[in-house]
C-alpha positions as CSV (number, residue, x, y, z in Angstrom):
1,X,24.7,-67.5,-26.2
2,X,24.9,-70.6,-23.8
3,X,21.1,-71.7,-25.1
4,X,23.3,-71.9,-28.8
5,X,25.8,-74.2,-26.7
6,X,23.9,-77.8,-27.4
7,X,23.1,-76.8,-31.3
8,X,27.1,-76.1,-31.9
9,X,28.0,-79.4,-30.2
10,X,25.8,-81.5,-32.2
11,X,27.0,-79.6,-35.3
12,X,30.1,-81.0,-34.3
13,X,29.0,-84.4,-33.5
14,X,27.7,-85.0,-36.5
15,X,30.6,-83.1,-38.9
16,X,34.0,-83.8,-36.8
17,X,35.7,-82.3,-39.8
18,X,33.9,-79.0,-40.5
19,X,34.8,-75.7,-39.8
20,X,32.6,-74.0,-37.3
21,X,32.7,-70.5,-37.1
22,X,30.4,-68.0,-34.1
23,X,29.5,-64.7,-34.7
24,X,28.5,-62.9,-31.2
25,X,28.4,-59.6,-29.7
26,X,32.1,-58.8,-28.2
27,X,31.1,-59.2,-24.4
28,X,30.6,-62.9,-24.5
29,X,33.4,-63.4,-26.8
30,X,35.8,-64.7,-23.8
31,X,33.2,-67.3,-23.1
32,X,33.7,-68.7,-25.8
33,X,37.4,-68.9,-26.5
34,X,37.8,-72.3,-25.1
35,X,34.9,-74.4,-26.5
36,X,36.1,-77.0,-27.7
37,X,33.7,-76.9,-30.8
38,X,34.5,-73.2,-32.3
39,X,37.1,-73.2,-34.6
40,X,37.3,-68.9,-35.2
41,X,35.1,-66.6,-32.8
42,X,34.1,-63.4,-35.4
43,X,32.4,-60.9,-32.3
44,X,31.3,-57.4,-33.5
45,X,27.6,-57.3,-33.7
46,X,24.8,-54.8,-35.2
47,X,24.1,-53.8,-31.1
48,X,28.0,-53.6,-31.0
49,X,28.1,-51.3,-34.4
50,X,25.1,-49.3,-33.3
51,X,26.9,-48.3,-29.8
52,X,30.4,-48.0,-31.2
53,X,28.7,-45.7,-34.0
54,X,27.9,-43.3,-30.6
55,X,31.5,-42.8,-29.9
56,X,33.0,-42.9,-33.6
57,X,31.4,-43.3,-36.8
58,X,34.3,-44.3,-39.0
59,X,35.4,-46.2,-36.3
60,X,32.7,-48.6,-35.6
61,X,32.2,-48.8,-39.6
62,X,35.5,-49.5,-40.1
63,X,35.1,-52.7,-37.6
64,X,31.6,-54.2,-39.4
65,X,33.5,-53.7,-42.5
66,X,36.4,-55.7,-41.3
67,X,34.1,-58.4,-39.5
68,X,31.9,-58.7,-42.8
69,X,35.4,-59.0,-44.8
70,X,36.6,-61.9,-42.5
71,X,33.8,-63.7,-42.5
72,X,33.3,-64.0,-46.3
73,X,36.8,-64.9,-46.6
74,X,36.2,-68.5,-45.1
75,X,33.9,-69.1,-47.5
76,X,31.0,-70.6,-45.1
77,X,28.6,-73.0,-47.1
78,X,25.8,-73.0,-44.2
79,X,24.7,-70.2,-41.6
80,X,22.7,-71.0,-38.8
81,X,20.9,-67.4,-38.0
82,X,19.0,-67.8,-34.1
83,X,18.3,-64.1,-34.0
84,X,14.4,-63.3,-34.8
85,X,14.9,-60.7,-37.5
86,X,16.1,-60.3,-41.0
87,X,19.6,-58.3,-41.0
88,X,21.9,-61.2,-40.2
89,X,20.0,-63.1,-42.8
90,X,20.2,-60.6,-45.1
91,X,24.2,-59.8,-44.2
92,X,24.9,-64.0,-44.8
93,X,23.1,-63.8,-48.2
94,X,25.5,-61.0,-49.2
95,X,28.3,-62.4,-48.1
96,X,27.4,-65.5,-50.4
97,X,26.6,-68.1,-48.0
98,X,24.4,-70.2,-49.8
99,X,22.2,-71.7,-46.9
100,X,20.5,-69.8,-44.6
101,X,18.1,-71.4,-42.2
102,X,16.8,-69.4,-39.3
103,X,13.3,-68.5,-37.6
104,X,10.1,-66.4,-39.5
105,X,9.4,-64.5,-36.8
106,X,6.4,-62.2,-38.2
107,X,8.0,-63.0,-41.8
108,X,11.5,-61.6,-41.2
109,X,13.4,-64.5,-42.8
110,X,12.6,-63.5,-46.0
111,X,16.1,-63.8,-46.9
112,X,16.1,-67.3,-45.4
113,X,17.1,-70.4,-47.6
114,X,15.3,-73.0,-44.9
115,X,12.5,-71.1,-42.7
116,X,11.3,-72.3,-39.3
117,X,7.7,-70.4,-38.4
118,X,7.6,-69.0,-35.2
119,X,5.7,-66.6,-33.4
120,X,7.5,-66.2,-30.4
121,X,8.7,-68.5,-27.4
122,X,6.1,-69.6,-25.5
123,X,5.7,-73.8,-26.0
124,X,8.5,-74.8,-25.0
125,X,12.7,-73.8,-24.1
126,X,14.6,-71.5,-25.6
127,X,17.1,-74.0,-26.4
128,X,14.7,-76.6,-28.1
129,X,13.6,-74.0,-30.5
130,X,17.5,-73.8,-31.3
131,X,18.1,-77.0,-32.0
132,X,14.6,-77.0,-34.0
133,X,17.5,-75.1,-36.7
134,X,19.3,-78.6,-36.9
135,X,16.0,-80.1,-38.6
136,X,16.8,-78.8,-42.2
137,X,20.3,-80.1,-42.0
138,X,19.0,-84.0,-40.9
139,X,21.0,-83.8,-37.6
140,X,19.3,-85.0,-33.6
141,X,21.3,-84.0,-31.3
142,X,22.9,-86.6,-28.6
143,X,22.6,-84.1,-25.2
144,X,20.8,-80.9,-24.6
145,X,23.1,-79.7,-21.8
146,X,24.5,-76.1,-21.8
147,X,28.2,-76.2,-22.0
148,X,30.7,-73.6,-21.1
149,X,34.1,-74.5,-20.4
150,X,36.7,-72.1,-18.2
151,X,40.4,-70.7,-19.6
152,X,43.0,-71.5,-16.6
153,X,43.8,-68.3,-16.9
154,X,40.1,-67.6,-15.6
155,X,40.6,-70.4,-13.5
156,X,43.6,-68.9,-11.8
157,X,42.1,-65.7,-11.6
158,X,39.0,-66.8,-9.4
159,X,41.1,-68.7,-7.3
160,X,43.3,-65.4,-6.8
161,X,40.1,-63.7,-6.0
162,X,38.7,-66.2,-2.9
163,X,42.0,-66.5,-1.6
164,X,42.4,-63.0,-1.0
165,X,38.9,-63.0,0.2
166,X,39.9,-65.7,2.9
167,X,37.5,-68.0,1.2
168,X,38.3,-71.9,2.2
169,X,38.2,-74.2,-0.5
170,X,36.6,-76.6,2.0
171,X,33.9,-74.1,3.5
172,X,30.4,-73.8,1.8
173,X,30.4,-71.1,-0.3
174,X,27.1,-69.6,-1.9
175,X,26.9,-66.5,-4.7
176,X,23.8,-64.5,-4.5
177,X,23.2,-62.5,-7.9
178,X,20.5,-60.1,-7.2
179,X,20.7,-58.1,-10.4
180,X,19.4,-60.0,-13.3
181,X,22.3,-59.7,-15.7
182,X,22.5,-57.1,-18.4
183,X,20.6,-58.4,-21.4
184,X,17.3,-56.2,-20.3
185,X,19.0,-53.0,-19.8
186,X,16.9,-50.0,-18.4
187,X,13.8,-53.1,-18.0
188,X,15.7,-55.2,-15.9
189,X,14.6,-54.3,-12.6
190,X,11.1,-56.0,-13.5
191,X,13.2,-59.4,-12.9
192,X,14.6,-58.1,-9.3
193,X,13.2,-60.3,-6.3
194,X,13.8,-56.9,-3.7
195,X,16.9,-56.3,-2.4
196,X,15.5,-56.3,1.2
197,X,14.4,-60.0,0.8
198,X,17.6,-60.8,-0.7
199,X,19.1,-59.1,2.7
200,X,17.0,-60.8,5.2
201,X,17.3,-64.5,2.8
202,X,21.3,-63.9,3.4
203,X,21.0,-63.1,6.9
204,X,19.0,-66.3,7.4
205,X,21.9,-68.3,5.6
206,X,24.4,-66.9,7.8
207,X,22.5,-67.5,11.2
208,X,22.1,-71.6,10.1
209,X,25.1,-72.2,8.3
210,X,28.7,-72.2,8.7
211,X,29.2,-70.4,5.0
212,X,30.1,-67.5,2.9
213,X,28.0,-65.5,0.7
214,X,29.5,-63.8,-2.4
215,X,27.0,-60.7,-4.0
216,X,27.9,-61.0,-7.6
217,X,27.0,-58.6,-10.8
218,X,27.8,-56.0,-12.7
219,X,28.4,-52.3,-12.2
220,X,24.8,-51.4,-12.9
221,X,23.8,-53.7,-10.4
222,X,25.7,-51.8,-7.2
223,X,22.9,-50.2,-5.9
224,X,21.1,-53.5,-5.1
225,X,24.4,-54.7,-3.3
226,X,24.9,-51.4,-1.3
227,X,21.4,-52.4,-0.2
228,X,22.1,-56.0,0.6
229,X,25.4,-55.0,2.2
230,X,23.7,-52.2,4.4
231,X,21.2,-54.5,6.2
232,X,23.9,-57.6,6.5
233,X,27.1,-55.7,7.5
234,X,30.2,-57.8,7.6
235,X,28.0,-60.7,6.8
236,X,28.5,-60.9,2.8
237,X,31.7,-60.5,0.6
238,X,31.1,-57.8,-2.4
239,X,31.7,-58.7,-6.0
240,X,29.3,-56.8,-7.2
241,X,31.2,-54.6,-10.7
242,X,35.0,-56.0,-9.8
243,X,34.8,-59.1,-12.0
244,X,35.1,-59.3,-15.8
245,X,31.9,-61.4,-17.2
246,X,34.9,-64.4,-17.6
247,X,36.1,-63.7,-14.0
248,X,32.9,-64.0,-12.5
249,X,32.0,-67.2,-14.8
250,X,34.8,-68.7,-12.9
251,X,34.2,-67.6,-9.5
252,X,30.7,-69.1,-10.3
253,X,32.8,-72.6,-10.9
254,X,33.5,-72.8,-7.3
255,X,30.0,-72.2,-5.9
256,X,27.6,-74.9,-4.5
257,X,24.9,-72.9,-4.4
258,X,23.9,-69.9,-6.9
259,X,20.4,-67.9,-5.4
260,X,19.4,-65.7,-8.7
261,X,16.9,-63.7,-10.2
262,X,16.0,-65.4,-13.3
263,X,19.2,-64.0,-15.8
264,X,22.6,-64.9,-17.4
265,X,24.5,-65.5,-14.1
266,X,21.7,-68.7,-13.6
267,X,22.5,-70.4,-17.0
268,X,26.4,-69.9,-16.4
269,X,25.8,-71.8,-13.0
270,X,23.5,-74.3,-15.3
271,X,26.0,-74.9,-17.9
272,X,28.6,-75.2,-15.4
273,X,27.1,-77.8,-13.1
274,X,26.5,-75.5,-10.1
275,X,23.1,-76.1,-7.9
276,X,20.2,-73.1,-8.4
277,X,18.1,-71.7,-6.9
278,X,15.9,-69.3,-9.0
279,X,13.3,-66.4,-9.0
280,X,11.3,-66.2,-11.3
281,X,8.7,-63.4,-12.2
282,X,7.1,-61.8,-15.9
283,X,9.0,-64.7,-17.4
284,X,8.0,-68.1,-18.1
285,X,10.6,-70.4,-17.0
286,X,8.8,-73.6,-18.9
287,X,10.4,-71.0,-21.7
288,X,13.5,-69.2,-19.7
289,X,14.0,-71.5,-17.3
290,X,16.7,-74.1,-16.2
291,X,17.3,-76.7,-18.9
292,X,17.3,-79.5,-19.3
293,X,15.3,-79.7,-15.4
294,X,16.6,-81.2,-12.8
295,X,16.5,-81.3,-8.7
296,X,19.8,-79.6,-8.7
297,X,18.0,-76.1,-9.7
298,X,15.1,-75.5,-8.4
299,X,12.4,-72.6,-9.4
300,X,10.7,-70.4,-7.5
301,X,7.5,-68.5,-8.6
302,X,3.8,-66.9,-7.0
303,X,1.0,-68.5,-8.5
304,X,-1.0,-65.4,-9.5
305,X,-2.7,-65.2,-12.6
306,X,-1.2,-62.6,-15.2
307,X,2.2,-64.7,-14.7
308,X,3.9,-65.4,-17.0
309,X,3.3,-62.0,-18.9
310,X,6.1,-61.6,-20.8
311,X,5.3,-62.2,-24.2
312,X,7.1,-61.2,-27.9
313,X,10.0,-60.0,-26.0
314,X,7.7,-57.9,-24.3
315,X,6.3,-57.2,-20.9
316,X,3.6,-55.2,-20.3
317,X,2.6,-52.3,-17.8
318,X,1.8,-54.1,-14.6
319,X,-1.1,-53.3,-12.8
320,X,-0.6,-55.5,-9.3
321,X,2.9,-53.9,-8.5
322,X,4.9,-57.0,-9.3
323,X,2.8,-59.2,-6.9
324,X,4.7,-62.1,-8.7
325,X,7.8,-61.6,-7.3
326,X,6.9,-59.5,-4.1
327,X,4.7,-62.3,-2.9
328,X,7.3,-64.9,-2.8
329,X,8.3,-64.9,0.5
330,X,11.8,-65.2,2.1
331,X,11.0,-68.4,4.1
332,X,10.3,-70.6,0.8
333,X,13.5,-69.1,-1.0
334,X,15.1,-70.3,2.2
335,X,13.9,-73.8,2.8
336,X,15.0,-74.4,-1.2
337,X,18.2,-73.4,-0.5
338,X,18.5,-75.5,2.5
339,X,17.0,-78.1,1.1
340,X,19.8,-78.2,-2.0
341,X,22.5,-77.7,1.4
């Protein structure tokens, strides 16, 4: 969602007037209430149908049928489609919006108006391929930066939050995420830098610096904390499943340093202006990576030669035991850190 965040802005730079509507999947819908750019948020997707669909048939039907029903009504002239298959394509051209540009991923756009080839992210960012979509519709965009902007409400929330954690505003306060967010499901653990490293890389911090460390994540992610909390007692402050995703975007806000695997939690410090550090393993980060680059965010990956190997939105069986990432040693994730301190 935040590599979309550049493509909507310039949609509004260029047409102040317009009326921009995003359709999302419901967990990122709070990150997007307060961009300044979205006029009406329309957040059930096909994951959201097909996991709703578990629980209640009629019920998740009864949702899609609303969604599709609310988004015909406004009539939309022009859908911009940055999935890389054909049902949203397919949904837009039943719902009668007349232009449809999107990507031909292995020729799923065939219900595309204006089709951009592709055969995967591997050239270049994420987010340049998105704004690629602005071609067709003659606009350049003026900046490339993420953007994500913070409810009060959130705001307040965080600041509730470190205060009861004893956090001073003034003290240096660094967020170590070692899950990698929740967008790889069951496959996520081929992102994780181990938790050990993450232990001994936080008990480092804490004998050089007068700081605290926050573990953030979600719920899935609690038995890399109870690691990381095991081997460092007293020494870190667990967030780890007790933050909404909007609460922890905002706790994020008030970091100076964010140590990651390579995953959402890096691109909400990114969009948000936070310094990074990042580990980065199967995935290319030329591709996945920080964007736009700068010295504030800084990557770290082991020069071995199978890397990157995630490819088509697929990684394959590995063969060297994740050398990638268990090769990088704690010493270099530290001196980046300190280096950013």
């Amino acid at each position: 969602m935040l590599f979309t965040t550049p493509v909507i802005r310039a949609i509004r730079d260029n047409y102040p007037d317009a009326f921009i509507g995003y359709w999302c999947n419901e967990r990122v819908e709070g990150l997007l209430k307060n961009n300044p750019h979205i006029d009406k948020i329309f957040a059930f997707s096909m994951g959201d149908f097909k996991r709703g669909r578990n629980e209640s048939v009629i019920e998740s039907t009864s949702k899609l049928l609303k969604l599709l029903w609310n988004i015909k009504r406004e009539k939309f002239e022009i859908c911009l489609d940055f999935s890389s298959e054909h049902r949203y394509s397919l949904l837009a051209k039943i719902l009668g919006i007349k232009r449809r540009v999107g990507f031909n991923y292995k020729n799923r756009g065939r219900f595309l108006t204006d089709k951009i080839d592709t055969y995967g992210y591997s050239s270049k960012h994420v987010v340049e391929y998105y704004l690629d979509l602005l071609k067709p519709l003659g606009i350049t965009p003026k900046d490339q930066n993420l953007e994500l902007k913070i409810t009060e409400i959130n705001r307040a929330k965080a600041q509730s939050i470190l205060t009861r954690l004893k956090v001073d505003p003034q003290e240096l306060l660094i967020g170590i995420a070692p899950g990698a967010g929740g967008s790889w499901g069951k496959d996520a653990a081929l992102k994780h830098w181990p938790a050990i490293k993450y232990a001994q890389l936080a008990q480092e911090i804490v004998n050089n610096f007068k700081c605290k460390i926050l573990l953030l994540g979600d719920e899935p992610e609690r038995p890399i904390a109870d690691i990381i909390s095991a081997a460092v007692k007293g020494k870190v402050i667990d967030l780890v499943g007790k933050t909404s995703l909007e609460e922890l975007t905002a706790v994020i806000e008030n970091l100076n340093i964010l140590i990651t695997n390579d995953g959402g939690p890096l691109h909400i410090a990114i969009a948000l202006g936070v310094k990074t550090v990042s580990i980065f393993g199967p995935v290319d980060d030329l591709v996945y990576g920080p964007y736009p680059k700068s010295a504030k965010h800084i990557v770290i990956k082991e020069d071995v030669s199978c890397q990157p190997c995630y490819q088509d939105f697929k990684t394959p069986i590995c063969d060297k035991d994740r050398e990638c990432l268990k090769n990088i040693s704690v010493d270099r994730v530290s001196q980046a850190v300190r280096s950013l301190i």
